[in-house]
N, C-alpha and C positions, 0 to 999 in steps of 0.2 A: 497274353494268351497265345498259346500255336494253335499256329490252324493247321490240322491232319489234311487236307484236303489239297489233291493231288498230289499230295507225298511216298516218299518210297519211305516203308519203313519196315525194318530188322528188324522180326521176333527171334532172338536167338535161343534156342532152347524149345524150338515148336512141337516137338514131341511131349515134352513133360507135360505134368496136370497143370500146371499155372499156363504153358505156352500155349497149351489145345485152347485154352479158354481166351486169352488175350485174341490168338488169331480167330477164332469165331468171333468177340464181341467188334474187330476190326471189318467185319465183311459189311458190317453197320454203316462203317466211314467212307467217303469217295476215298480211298489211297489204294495204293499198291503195297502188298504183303511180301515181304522176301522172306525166303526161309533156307535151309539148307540143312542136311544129314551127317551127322557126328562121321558117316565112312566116307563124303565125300572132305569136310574140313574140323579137321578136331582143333578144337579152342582153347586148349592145350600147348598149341604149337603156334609161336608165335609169327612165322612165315608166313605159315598158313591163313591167319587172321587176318594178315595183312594184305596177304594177296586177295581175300575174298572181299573185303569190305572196298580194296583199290576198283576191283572189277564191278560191282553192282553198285557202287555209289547211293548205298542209304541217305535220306534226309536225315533218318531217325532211329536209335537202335534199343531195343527192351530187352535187358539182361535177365533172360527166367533160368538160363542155362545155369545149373549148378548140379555137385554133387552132394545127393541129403539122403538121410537117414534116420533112423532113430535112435534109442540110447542104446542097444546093444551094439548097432553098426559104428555108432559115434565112437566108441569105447575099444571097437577090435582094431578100425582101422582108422587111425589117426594119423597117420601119414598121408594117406587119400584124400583122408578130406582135409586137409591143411592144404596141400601141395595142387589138389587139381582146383580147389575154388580159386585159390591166389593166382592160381597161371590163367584160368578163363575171364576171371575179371579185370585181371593186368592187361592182356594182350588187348581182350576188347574194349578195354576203356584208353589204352594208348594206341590204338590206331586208329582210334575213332577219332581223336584230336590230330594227329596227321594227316585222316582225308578230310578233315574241316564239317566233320558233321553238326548238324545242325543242333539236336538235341538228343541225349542219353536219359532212358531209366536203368539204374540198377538196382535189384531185387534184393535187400536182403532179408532179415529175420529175426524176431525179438528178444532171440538168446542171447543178441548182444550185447543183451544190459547185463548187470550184476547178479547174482543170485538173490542175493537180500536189499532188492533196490526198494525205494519207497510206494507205494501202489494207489493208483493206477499209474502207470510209469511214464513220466515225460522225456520228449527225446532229448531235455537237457543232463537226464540220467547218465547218460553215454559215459564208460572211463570212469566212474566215482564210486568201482569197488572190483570187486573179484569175481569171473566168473562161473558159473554153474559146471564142476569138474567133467560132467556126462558128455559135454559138448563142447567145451573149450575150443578144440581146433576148429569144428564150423566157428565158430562165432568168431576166432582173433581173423580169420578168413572174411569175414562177413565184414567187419568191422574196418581193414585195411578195404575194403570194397565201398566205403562210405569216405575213407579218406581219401583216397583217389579220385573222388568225383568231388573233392572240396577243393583237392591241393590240383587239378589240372582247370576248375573255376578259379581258383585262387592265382596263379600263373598264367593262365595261357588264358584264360576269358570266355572257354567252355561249358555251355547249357547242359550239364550235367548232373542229374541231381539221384538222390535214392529215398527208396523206400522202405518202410519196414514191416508187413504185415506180421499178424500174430498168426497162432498156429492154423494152417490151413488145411481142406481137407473137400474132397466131390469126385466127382467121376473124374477115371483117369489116375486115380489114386494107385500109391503102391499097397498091394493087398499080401505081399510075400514076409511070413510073420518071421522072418530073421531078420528083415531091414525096413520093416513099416514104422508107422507112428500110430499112435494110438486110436485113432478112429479107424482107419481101417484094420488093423488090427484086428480091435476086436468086433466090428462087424464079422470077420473072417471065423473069428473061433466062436460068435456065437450060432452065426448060421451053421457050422459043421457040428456042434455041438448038436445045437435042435434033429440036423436031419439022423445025425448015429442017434441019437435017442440018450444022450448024457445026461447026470445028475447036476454040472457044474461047470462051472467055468472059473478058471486062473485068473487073477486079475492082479498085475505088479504093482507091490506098492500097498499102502494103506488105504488109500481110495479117498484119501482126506486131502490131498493136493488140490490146489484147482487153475484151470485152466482157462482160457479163451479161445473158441475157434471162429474161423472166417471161411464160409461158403467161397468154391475158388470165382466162381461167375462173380461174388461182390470181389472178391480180388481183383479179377480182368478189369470190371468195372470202375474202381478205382484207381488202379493203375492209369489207364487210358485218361480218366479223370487228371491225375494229375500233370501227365503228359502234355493236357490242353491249357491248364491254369495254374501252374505250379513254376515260378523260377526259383529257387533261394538255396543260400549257401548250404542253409540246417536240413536232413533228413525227414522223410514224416511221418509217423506211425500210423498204420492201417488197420483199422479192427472194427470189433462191433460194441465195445463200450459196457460188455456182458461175460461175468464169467459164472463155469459151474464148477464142480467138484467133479474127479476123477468117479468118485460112486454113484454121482447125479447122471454124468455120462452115460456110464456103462448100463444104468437101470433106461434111460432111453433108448440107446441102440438096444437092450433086451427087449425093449416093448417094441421097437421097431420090427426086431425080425421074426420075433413071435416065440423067443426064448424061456420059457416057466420056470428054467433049475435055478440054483444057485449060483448067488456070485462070491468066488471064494478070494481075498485077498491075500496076499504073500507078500506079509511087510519084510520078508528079510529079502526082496528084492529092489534094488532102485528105482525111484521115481521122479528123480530132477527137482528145479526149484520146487518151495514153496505155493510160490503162486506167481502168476505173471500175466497183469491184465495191462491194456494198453492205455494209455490215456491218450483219445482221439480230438480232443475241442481241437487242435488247429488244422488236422481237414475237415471238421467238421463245420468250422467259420467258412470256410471254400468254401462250403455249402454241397458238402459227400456225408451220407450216410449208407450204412449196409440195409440191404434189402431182405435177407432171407433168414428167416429164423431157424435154431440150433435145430427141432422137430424136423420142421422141410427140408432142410438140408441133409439128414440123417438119411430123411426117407428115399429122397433122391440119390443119394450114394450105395444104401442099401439094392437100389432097382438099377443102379448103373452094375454093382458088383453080380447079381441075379444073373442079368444079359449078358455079361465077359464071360461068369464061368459056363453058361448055357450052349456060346459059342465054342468056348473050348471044346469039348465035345461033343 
C-alpha cells in the first residue's frame, strides 16, 4: 500500500476534466498538490519537464495530461494526437525515473484494445488484434504510454503503473461539437435544440453501437484508489461493468434536458467500435467499485453545462 500522507504529489494535467477531479478528490488526503500551467511548462518539451519535476521534487506524479478528442478530431488531426501524447508521456514518465520518484499513474484509455476484441474486455486483450481506424493514433500513443511504465518497472525498478478507464464524461467536459465526445456532445445540440424550438436532432451513427461511460468523480476516485493499493507490472481497467446503446443514451440525455423532438440517425456517418465494455473483476477484487449511476451522472453534467454557458454570458 502507499500512503499519500505527507506526500507531494503531481497532478499533471490539472486543468482537464479528469485533473479538476483528481485534485479536488486529493484536498480529501493530508498531501501536498503540485500543479503547473501548460504557458509556464509544456510537457512537450523535454527540458522543460525535466527542469520542473528537478525543482519541486514530486513523491508522486498522475498522468491526466493528454491530447483527446473525438472521432472527427481523431480523424482531421493525426499527427497531433500521435506526436503530443508520445512527447508528454515520454518526458514525464523518463524524468520521473531520473528524479527517483516514488510512484507514477498513467492515464490512459480503452481504445486501446482491438476493435473486435472479445467482451467485456480483459486487460489481457492488449495487442491481439487491429485497432478501431477512427482513433488509431490516440490509441498506438496510449498504448506506448503503458509500455513505458512496464519497460522502466522492468529495467530500472520503478513504481509505475497505468490505468485504463472506459469512456468518460462530467463537469469540466469539452462541450465544443467539432472536438467533443459524445456525451457532451449531445447534451450540447439537445439543449440548443429544445431552446430554438427544433424538430430534431442528428445523431451519428445508427444508435445501435454501445458503449460504456464512467462519471469522472468515480474516475478521480479510482484513480487515487489505485495509487494507494495498486503495484503490478499489468495495467487495470477502470469502468462501471455497464454498458448502453448509443440510442439508449441519447433517449436519456433527451429526458434529461427536457428535449420532445426527434432523434434522427445518420448511419452514413462513423461511429467507431462495435462495442466496448470493460471487464472490471480485477479492481473490483481491490475491492473498487463506481459509485454514480449513468441518470446522475447525465444530470449533473447536464447542470455543470447550464452554469458554464450561464456564465459565459
Amino acid at each position: 500500500m502507499y500512503v499519500t500522507e505527507g506526500k507531494r504529489i503531481w497532478v499533471a494535467g490539472h486543468n482537464g476534466m479528469v485533473g479538476r477531479a483528481v485534485v479536488r478528490f486529493l484536498k480529501n488526503r493530508d498531501c501536498t498538490t503540485l500543479t503547473v500551467n501548460r504557458n509556464e511548462v509544456d510537457l512537450t518539451r523535454q527540458g522543460e519537464v525535466e527542469a520542473w519535476i528537478s525543482k519541486v521534487k514530486p513523491d508522486a506524479i498522475i498522468i491526466c495530461a493528454a491530447k483527446v478528442g473525438g472521432i472527427l478530431v481523431n480523424s482531421t488531426y493525426p499527427a497531433d494526437f500521435l506526436y503530443d501524447n508520445l512527447m508528454i508521456e515520454a518526458n514525464v514518465i523518463h524524468a520521473a525515473c531520473n528524479q527517483n520518484v516514488e510512484k507514477l499513474i498513467f492515464l490512459g484509455s480503452s481504445c486501446i484494445y482491438p476493435k473486435f476484441a472479445d467482451q467485456p474486455i480483459r486487460e489481457d486483450m492488449l495487442l491481439t488484434g487491429s485497432l478501431e481506424p477512427t482513433n488509431e493514433w490516440y490509441a498506438i500513443a496510449k498504448i506506448a504510454g503503458i509500455k513505458l511504465c512496464q519497460a522502466y518497472r522492468q529495467q530500472h525498478g520503478c513504481d509505475f503503473v497505468s490505468v485504463m478507464p472506459t469512456n468518460l464524461y462530467g463537469p469540466f467536459d469539452n462541450f465544443d461539437l467539432e472536438t467533443s465526445h459524445v456525451i457532451p456532445a449531445l447534451i450540447r445540440k439537445f439543449h440548443e435544440a429544445k431552446v430554438k424550438g427544433r424538430a430534431g436532432v442528428e445523431i451519428w451513427g445508427s444508435g445501435n453501437v454501445r458503449r460504456e461511460f464512467l462519471h469522472v468523480d468515480d474516475c478521480a476516485d479510482g484513480i487515487l484508489f489505485i495509487l494507494e493499493n495498486y503495484s503490478g507490472h499489468s495495467h487495470l481497467n477502470l469502468g462501471t461493468g455497464a454498458d448502453v446503446t448509443i440510442r439508449e443514451l441519447a433517449q436519456k440525455i433527451s429526458q434529461v434536458v427536457g428535449f420532445e423532438g426527434d432523434l434522427i440517425f445518420n448511419k452514413s456517418k462513423p461511429e467507431g467500435t462495435p462495442r466496448k465494455l470493460l471487464n472490471i473483476q480485477e479492481i473490483n477484487k481491490l475491492g473498487w467499485k463506481s459509485q454514480t449511476s449513468l441518470l446522475e451522472g447525465l444530470r449533473d453534467t447536464y447542470n455543470f453545462y447550464i452554469s458554464m454557458i450561464s456564465h459565459r454570458y
